[in-house]
Legacy VTK file of the C-alpha trace (Angstrom):
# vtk DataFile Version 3.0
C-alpha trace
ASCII
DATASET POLYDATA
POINTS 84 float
-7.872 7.168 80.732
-10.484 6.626 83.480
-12.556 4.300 81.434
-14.984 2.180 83.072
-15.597 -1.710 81.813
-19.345 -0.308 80.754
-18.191 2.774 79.122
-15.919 1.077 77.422
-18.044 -1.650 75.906
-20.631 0.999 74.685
-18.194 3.316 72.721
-17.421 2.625 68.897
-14.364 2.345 67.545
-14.758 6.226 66.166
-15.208 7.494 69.975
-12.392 5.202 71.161
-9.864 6.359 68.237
-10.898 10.351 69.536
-10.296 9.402 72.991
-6.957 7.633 72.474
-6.088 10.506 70.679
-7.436 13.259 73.097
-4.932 11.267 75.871
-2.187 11.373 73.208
-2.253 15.203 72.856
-2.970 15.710 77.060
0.250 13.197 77.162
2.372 15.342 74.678
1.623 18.428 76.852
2.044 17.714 79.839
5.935 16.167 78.575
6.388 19.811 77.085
5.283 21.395 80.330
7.507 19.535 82.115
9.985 20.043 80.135
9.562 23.904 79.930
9.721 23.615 83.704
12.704 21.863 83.929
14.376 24.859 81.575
13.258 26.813 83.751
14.724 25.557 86.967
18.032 24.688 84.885
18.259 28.279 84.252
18.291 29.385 87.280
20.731 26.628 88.320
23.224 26.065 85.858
22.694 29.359 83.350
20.741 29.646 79.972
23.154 28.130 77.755
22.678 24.951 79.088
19.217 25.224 79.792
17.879 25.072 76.441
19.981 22.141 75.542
18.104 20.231 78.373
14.962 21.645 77.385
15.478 19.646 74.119
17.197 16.880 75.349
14.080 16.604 77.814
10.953 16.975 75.580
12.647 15.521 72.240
13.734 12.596 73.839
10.064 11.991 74.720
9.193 12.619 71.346
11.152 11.988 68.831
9.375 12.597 65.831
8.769 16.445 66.871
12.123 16.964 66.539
12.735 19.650 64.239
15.102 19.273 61.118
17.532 22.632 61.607
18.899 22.165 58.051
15.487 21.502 56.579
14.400 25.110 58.010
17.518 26.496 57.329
17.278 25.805 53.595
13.312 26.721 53.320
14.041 30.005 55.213
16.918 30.809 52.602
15.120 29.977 49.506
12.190 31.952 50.623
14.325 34.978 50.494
16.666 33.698 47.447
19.693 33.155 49.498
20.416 29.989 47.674
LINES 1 85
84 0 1 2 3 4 5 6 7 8 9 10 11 12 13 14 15 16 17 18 19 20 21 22 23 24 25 26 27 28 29 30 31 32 33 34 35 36 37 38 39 40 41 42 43 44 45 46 47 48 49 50 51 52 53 54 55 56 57 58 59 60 61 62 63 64 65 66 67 68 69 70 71 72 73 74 75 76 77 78 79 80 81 82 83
């Protein structure tokens, strides 16, 4: 985080939570980046089909939680237009 010993020492615990989380976020985008680039390049190597699949392998391997729930969004996007 490029934090020096005297910086460190003179930030509260407020600053230090926004900072941790400020790296968190930087983290999280440069993994979808990559990941995005990766698609990318797959695309062109091994076609699109696959290339999404390592897309999500890729980023949602790195972060679990951000994983989407298909059948959750399935079900909201067919009650909102009464489908269900």
């Amino acid at each position: 985080m490029g934090l020096t010993p005297e910086s460190f020492s003179a930030m509260n615990i407020n600053t230090f939570y926004a900072v941790l989380e400020g790296h968190r976020i930087k983290r999280e985008s440069d993994d979808f980046r990559t990941s995005y680039f990766l698609r990318s390049l797959a695309r062109i190597l091994v076609g699109n089909k696959d290339a999404e699949k390592l897309f999500e392998e890729t980023y949602y391997g790195l972060h679990p939680d951000d994983m989407p729930d298909r059948e959750k969004e399935k079900n909201d996007y067919m009650k909102q237009f009464n489908l269900v």
